[in-house]
Biopython code that builds the backbone (N, CA, C, O; Angstrom):
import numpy as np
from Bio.PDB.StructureBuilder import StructureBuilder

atoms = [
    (1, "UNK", "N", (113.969, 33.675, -9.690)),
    (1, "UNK", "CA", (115.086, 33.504, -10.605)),
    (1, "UNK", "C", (115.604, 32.079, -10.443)),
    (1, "UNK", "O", (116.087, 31.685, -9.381)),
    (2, "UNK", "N", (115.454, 31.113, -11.832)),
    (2, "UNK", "CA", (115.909, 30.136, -11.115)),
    (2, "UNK", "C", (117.596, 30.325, -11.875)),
    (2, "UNK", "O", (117.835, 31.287, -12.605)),
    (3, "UNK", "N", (118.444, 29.462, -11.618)),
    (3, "UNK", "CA", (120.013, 29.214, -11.586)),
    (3, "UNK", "C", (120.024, 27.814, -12.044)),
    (3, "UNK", "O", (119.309, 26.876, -11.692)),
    (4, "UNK", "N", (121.200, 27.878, -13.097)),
    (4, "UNK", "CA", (121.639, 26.345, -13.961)),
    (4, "UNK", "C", (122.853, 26.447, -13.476)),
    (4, "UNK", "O", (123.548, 27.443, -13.277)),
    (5, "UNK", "N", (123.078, 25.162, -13.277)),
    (5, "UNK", "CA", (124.621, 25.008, -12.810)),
    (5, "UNK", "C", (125.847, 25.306, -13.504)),
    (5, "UNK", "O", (125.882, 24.836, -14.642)),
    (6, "UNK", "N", (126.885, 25.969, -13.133)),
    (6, "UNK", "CA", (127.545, 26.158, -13.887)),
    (6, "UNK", "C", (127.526, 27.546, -14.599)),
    (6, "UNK", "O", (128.440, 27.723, -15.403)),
    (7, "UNK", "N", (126.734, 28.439, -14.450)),
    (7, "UNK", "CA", (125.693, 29.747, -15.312)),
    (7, "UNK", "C", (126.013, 31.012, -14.358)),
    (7, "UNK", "O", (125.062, 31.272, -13.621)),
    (8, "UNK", "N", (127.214, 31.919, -14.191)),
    (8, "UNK", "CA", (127.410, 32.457, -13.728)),
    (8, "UNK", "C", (126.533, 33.760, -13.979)),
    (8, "UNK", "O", (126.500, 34.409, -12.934)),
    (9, "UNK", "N", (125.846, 34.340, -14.948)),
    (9, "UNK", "CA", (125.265, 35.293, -15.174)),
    (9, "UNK", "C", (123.785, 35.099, -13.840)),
    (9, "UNK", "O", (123.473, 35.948, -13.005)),
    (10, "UNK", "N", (123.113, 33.690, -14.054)),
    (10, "UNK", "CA", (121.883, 33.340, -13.074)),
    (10, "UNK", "C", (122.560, 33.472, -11.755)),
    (10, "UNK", "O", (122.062, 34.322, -11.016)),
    (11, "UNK", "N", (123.468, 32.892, -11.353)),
    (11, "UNK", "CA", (123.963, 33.217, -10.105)),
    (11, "UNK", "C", (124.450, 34.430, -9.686)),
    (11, "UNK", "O", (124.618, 34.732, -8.504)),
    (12, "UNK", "N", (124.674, 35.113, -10.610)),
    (12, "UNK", "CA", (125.244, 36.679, -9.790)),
    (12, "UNK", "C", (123.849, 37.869, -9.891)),
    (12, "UNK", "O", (123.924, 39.047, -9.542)),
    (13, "UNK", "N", (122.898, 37.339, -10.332)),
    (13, "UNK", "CA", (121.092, 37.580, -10.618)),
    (13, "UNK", "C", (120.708, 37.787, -8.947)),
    (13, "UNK", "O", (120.232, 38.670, -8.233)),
    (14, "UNK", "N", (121.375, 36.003, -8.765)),
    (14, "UNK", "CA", (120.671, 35.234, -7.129)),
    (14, "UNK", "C", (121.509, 36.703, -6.267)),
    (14, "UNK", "O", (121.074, 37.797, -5.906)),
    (15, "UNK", "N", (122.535, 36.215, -6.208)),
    (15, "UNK", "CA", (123.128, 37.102, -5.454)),
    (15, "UNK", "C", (122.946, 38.603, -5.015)),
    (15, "UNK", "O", (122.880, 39.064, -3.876)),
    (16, "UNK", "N", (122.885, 39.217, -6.198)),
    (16, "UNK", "CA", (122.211, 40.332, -6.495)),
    (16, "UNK", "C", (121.251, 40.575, -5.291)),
    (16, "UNK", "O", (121.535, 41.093, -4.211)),
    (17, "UNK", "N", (119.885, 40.019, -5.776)),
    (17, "UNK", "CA", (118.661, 39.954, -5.083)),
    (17, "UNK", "C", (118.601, 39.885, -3.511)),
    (17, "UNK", "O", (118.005, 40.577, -2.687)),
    (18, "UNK", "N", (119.630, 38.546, -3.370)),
    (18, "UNK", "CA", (119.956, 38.193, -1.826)),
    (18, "UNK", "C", (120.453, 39.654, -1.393)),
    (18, "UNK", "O", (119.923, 40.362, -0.536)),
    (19, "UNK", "N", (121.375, 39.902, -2.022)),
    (19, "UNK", "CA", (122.343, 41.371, -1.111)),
    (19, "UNK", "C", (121.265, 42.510, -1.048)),
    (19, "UNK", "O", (121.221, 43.204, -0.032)),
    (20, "UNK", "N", (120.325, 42.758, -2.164)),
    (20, "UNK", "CA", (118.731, 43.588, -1.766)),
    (20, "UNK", "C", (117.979, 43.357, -0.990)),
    (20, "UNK", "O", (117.078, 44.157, -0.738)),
    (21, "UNK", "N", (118.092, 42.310, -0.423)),
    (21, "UNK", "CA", (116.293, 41.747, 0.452)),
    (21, "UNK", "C", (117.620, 42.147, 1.911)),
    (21, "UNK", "O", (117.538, 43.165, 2.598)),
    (22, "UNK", "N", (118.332, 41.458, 2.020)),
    (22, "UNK", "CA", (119.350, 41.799, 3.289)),
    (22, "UNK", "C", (119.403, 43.224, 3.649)),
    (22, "UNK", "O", (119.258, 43.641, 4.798)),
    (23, "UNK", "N", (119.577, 43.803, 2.817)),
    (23, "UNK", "CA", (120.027, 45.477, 2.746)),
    (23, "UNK", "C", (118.390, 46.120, 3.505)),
    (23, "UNK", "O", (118.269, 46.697, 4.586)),
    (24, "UNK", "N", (117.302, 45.769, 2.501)),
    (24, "UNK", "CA", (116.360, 46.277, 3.007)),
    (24, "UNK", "C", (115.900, 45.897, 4.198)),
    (24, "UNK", "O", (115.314, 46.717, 4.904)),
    (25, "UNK", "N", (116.101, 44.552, 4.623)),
    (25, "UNK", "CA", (115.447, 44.373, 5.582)),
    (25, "UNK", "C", (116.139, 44.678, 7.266)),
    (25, "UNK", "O", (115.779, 44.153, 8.319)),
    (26, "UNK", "N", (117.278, 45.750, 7.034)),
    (26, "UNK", "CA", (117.628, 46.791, 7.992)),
    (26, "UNK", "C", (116.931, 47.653, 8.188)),
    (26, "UNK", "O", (117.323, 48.610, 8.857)),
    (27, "UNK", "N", (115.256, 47.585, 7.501)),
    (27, "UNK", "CA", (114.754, 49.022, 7.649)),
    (27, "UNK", "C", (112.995, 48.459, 7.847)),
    (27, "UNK", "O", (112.038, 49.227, 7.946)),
    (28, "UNK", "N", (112.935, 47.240, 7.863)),
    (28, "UNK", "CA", (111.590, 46.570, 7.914)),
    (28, "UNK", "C", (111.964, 45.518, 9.464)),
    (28, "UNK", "O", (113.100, 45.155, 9.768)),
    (29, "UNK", "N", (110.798, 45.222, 10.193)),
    (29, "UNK", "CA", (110.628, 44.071, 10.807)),
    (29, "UNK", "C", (110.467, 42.919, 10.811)),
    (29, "UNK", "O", (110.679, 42.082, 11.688)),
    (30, "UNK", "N", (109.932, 42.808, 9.427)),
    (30, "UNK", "CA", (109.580, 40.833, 9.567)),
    (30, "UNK", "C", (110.003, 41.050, 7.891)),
    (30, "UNK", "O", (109.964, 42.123, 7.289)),
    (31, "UNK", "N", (110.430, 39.666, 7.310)),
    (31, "UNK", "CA", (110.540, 39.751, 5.638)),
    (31, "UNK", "C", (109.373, 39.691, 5.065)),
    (31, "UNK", "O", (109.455, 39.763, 3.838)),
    (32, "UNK", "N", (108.211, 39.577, 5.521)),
    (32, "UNK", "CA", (107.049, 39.952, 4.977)),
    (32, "UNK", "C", (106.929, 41.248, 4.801)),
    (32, "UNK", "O", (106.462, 41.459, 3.681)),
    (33, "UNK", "N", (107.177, 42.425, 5.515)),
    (33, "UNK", "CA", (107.163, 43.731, 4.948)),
    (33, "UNK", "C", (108.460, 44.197, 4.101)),
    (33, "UNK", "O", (108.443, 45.276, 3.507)),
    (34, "UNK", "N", (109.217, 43.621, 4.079)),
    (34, "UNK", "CA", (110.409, 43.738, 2.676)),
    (34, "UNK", "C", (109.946, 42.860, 1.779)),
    (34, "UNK", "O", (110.566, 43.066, 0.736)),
    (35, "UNK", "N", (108.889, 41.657, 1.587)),
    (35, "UNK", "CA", (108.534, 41.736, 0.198)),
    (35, "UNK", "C", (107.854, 41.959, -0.095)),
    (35, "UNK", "O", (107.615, 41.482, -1.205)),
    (36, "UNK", "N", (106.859, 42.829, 0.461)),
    (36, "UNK", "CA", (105.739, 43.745, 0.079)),
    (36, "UNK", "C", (105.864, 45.282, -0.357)),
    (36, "UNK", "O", (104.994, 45.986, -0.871)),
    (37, "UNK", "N", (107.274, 45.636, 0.012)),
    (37, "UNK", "CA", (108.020, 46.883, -0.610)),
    (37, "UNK", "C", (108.493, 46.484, -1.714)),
    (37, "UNK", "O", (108.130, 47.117, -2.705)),
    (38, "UNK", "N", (109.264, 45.543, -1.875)),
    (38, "UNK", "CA", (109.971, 45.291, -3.260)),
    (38, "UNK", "C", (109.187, 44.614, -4.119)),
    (38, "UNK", "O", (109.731, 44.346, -5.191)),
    (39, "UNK", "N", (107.469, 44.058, -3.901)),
    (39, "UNK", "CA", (107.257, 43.818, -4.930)),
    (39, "UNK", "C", (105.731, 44.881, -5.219)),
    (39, "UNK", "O", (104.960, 44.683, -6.158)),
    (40, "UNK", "N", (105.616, 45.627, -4.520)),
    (40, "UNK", "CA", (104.293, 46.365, -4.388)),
    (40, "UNK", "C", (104.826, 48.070, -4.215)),
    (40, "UNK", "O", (104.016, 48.972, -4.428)),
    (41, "UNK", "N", (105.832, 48.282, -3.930)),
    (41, "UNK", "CA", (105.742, 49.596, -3.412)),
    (41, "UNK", "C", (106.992, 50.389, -4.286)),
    (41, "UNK", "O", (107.100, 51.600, -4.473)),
    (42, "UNK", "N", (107.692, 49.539, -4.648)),
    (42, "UNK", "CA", (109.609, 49.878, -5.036)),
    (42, "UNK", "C", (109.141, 50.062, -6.166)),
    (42, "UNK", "O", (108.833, 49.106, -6.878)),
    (43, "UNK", "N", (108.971, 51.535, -6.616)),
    (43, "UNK", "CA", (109.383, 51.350, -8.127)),
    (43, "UNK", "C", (110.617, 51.034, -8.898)),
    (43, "UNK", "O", (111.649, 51.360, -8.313)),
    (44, "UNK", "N", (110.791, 50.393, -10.249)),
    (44, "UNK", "CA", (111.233, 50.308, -10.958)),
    (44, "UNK", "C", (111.138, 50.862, -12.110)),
    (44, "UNK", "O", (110.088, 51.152, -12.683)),
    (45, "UNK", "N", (112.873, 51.129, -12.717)),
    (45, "UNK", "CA", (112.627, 51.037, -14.341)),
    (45, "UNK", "C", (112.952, 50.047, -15.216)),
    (45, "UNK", "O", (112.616, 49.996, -16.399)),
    (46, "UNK", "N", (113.980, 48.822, -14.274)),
    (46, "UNK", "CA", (114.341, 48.158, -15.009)),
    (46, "UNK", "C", (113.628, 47.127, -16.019)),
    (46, "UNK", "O", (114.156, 46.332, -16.796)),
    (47, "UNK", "N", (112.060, 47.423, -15.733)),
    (47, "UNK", "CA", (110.973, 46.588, -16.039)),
    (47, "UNK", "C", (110.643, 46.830, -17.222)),
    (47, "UNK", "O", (110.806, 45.867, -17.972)),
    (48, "UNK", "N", (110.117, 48.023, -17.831)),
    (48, "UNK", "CA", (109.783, 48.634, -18.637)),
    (48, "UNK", "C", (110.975, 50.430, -18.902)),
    (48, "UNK", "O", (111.185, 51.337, -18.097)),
    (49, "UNK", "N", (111.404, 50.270, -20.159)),
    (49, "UNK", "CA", (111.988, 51.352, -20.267)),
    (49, "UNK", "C", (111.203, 52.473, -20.804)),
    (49, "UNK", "O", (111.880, 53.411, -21.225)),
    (50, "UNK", "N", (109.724, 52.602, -20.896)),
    (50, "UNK", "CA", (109.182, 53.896, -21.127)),
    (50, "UNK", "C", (108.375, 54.694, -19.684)),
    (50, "UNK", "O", (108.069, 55.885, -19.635)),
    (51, "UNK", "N", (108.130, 53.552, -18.470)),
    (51, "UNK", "CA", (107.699, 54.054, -17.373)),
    (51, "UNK", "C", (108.001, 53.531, -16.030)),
    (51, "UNK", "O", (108.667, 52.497, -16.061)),
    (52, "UNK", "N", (107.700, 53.954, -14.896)),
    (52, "UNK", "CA", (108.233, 53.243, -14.220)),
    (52, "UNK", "C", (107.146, 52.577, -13.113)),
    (52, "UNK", "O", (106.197, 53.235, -12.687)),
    (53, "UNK", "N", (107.362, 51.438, -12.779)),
    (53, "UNK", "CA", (106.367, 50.653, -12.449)),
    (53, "UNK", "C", (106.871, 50.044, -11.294)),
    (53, "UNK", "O", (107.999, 50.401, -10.955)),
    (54, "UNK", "N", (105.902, 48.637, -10.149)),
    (54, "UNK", "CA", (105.978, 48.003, -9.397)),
    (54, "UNK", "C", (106.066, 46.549, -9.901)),
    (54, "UNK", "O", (105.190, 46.160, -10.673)),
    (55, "UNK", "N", (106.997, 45.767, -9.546)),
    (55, "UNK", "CA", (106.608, 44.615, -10.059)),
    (55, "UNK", "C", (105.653, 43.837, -10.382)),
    (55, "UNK", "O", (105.584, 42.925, -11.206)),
    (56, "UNK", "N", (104.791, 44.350, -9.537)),
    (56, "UNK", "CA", (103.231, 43.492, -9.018)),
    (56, "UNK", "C", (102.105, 44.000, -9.886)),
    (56, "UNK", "O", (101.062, 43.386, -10.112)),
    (57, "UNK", "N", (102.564, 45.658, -10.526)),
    (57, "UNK", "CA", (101.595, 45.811, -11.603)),
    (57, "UNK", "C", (102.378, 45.110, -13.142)),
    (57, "UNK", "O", (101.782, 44.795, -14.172)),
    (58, "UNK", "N", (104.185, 44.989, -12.804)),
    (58, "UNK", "CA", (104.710, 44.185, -14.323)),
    (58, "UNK", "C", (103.655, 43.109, -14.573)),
    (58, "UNK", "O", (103.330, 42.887, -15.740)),
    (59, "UNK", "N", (103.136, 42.475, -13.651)),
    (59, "UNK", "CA", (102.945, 40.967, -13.776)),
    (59, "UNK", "C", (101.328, 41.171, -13.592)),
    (59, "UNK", "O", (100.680, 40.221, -13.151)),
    (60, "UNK", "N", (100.692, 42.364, -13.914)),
    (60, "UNK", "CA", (99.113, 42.493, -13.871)),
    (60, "UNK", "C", (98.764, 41.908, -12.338)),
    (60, "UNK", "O", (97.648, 41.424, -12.149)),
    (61, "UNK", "N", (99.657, 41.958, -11.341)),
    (61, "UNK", "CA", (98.546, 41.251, -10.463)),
    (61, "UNK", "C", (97.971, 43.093, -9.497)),
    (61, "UNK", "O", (98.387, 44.240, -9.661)),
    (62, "UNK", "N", (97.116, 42.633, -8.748)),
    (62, "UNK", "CA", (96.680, 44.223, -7.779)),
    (62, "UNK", "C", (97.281, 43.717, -6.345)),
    (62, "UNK", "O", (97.225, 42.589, -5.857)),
    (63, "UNK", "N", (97.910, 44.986, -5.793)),
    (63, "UNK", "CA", (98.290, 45.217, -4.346)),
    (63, "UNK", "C", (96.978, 44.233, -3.801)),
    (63, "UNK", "O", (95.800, 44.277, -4.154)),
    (64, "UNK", "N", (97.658, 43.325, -2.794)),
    (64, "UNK", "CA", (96.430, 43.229, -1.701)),
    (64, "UNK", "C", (96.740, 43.993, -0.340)),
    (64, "UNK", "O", (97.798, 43.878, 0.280)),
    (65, "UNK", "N", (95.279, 45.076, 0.168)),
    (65, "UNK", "CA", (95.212, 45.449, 1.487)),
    (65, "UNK", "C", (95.744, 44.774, 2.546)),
    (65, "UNK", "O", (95.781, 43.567, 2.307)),
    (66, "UNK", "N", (96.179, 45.072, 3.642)),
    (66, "UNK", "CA", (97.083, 44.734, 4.752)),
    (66, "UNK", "C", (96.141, 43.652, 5.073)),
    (66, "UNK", "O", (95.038, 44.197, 5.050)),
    (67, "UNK", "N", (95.937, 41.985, 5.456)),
    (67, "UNK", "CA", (95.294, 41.811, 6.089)),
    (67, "UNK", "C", (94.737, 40.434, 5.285)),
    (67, "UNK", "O", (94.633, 39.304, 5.762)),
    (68, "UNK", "N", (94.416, 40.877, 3.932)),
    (68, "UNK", "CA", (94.042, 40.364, 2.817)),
    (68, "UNK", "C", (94.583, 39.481, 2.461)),
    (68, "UNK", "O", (95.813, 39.523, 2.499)),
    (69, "UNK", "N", (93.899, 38.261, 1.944)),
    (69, "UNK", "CA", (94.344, 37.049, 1.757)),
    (69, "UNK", "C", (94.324, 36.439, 0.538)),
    (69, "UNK", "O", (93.466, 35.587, 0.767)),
    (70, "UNK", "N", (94.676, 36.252, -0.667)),
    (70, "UNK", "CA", (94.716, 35.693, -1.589)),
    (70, "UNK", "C", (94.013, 34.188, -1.906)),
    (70, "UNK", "O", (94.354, 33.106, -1.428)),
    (71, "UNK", "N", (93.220, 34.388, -2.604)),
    (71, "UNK", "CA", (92.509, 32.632, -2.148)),
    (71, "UNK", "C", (92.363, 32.079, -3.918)),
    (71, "UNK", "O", (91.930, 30.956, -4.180)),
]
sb = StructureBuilder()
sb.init_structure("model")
sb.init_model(0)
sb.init_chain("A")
sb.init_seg("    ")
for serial, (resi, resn, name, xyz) in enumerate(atoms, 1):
    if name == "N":
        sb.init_residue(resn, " ", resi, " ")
    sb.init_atom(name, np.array(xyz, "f"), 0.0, 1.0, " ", f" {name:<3s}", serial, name[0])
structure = sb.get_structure()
């Protein structure tokens, strides 16, 4: 999400997000496994309003296996 100065709607977006990744990551060990829940595992509806999905399939990409490296 990026933020324009001055653009209170983008900044309370940021915020938003920040107060989610914080929240979750009371329940994960490293922030690598809180953003592999929120972008691979957390469903959503806010994405699509006829189903509910992962971010990571919004954006066509595939889960990578634990381990797995993107090249």
């Amino acid at each position: 999400i990026k933020a324009r100065v001055k653009h209170p709607q983008s900044n309370g977006k940021l915020e938003r997000l920040i107060f989610t990744l914080k929240y979750l990551r009371k329940y994960f060990n490293t922030w690598e496994e809180v953003v592999d829940y929120y972008n691979n595992r957390r469903m959503q509806t806010s994405l699509y309003e006829d189903r509910i999905i992962t971010p990571a399939m919004a954006y066509g990409m595939k889960r990578l296996k634990e381990g797995e490296v993107k090249e």
